[in-house]
C-alpha positions in Angstrom: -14.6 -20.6 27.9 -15.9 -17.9 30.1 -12.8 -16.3 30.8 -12.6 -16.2 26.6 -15.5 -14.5 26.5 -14.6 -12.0 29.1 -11.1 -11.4 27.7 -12.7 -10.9 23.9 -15.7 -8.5 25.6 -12.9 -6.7 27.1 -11.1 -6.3 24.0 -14.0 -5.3 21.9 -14.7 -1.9 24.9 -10.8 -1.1 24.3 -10.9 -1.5 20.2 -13.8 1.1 20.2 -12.9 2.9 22.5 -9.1 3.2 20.6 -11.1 3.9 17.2 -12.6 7.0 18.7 -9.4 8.5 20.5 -6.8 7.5 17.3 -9.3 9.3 15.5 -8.1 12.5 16.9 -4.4 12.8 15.7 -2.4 11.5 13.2 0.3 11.6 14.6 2.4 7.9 14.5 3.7 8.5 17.7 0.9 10.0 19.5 -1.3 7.4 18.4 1.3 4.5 19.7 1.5 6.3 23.1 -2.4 6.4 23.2 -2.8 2.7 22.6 0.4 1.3 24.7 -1.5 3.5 27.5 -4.9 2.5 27.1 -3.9 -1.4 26.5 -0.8 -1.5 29.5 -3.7 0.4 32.1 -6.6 -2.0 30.8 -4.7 -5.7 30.8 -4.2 -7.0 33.8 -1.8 -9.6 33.0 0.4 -6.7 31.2 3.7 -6.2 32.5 5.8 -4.1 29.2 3.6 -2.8 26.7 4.9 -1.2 23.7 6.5 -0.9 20.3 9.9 -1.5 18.7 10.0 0.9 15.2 12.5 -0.1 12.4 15.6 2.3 12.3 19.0 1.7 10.5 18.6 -2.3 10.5 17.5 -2.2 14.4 14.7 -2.4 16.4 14.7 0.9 18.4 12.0 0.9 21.2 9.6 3.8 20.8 6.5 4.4 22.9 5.5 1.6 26.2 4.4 1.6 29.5 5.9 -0.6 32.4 9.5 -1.0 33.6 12.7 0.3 31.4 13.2 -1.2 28.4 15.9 -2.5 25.9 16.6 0.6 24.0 17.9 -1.4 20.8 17.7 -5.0 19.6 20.1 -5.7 17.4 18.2 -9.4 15.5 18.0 -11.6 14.7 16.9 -13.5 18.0 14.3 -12.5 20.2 10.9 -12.5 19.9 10.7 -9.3 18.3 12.8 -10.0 15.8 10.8 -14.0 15.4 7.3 -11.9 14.5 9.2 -9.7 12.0 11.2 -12.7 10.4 7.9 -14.4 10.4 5.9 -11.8 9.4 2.7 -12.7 11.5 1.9 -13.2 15.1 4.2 -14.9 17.9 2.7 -16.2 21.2 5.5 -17.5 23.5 4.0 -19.1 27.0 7.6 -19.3 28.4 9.7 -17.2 27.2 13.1 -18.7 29.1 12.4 -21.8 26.6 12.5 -19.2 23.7 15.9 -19.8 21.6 17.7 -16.9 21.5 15.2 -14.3 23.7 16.6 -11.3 25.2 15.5 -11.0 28.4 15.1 -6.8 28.7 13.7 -7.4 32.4 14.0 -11.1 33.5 10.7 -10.8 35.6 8.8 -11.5 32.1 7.9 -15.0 31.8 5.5 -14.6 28.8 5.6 -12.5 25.5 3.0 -11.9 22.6 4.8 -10.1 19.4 2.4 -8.6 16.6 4.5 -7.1 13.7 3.2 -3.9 11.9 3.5 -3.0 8.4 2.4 0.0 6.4 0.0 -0.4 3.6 2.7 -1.8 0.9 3.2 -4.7 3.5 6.4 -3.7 4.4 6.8 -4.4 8.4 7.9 -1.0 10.5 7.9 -2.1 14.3 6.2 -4.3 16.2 3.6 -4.4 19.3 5.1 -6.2 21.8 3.6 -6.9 25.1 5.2 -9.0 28.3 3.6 -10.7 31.1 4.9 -11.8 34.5 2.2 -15.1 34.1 3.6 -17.7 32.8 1.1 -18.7 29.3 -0.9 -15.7 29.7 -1.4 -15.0 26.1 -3.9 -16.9 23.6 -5.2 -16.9 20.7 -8.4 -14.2 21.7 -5.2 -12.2 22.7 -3.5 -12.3 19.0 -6.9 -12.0 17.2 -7.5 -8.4 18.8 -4.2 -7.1 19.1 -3.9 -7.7 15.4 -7.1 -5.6 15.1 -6.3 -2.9 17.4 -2.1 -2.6 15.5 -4.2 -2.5 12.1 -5.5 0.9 13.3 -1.7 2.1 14.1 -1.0 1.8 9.8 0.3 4.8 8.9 1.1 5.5 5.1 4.5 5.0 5.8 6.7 4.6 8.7 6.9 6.5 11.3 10.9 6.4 11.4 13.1 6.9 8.9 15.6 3.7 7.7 
């Protein structure tokens, strides 16, 4: 429970602290940068922070910190791909019992996928975020980076289909 409350007090610093520097630009891709920065630097159990963005049918990656990165994913497997299919919020604690995962760096044992959509509710990307932990995402995870992607919504995407 204390570690909860740590990782939520955390959160709630970077969410204001994100509202005050997206503020400044809007610019999609600046604003991505910005918060795949802040979040990869703040998050200790982050190992690939970033975004896949919705071009020609594909998931092309766009802005991230950590080591290289698959430049395209192709769907439908992967956890990527599960959050957009789903169209909410994937946790996976091991991702080498995920069907189907693509393993971009096969040092990643954990994944959390939030899909973003513009303000028609059409999805165009997705946050995704790796860890070398094994389970090092919950729930306290989800519920703030669902918050911090809703201040990414552009009024439409920020790559063209």
């Amino acid at each position: 429970m204390e570690e909860n409350q740590r990782l939520d007090n955390r959160y709630r610093r970077m969410y204001a602290q994100l509202q005050d520097l997206l503020s400044k630009s809007p610019n999609s891709m600046a604003r991505m940068a910005t918060t795949a920065a802040l979040l990869h630097h703040k998050m200790p159990h982050y190992f690939w922070t970033g975004f896949y963005l919705f071009k020609q049918g594909k998931l092309v990656v766009g802005p991230y910190q950590g080591p290289l990165a698959c430049q395209e994913l192709e769907g439908p497997q992967g956890v990527c791909w599960a959050g957009v299919l789903r169209r909410e919020t994937v946790v996976v604690p091991d991702v080498h019992r995920f069907p189907g995962h693509v393993a971009c760096d096969s040092r990643s044992n954990s994944e959390i996928v939030v899909p973003i959509a513009d303000h028609r509710g059409r999805i165009w990307g997705v946050l995704d975020v790796d860890s070398l932990r094994l389970s090092a995402f919950s729930q306290v995870d989800a519920r703030w980076l669902e918050k911090i992607t809703a201040l990414l919504k552009p009024e439409a995407p920020p790559i063209d289909d």
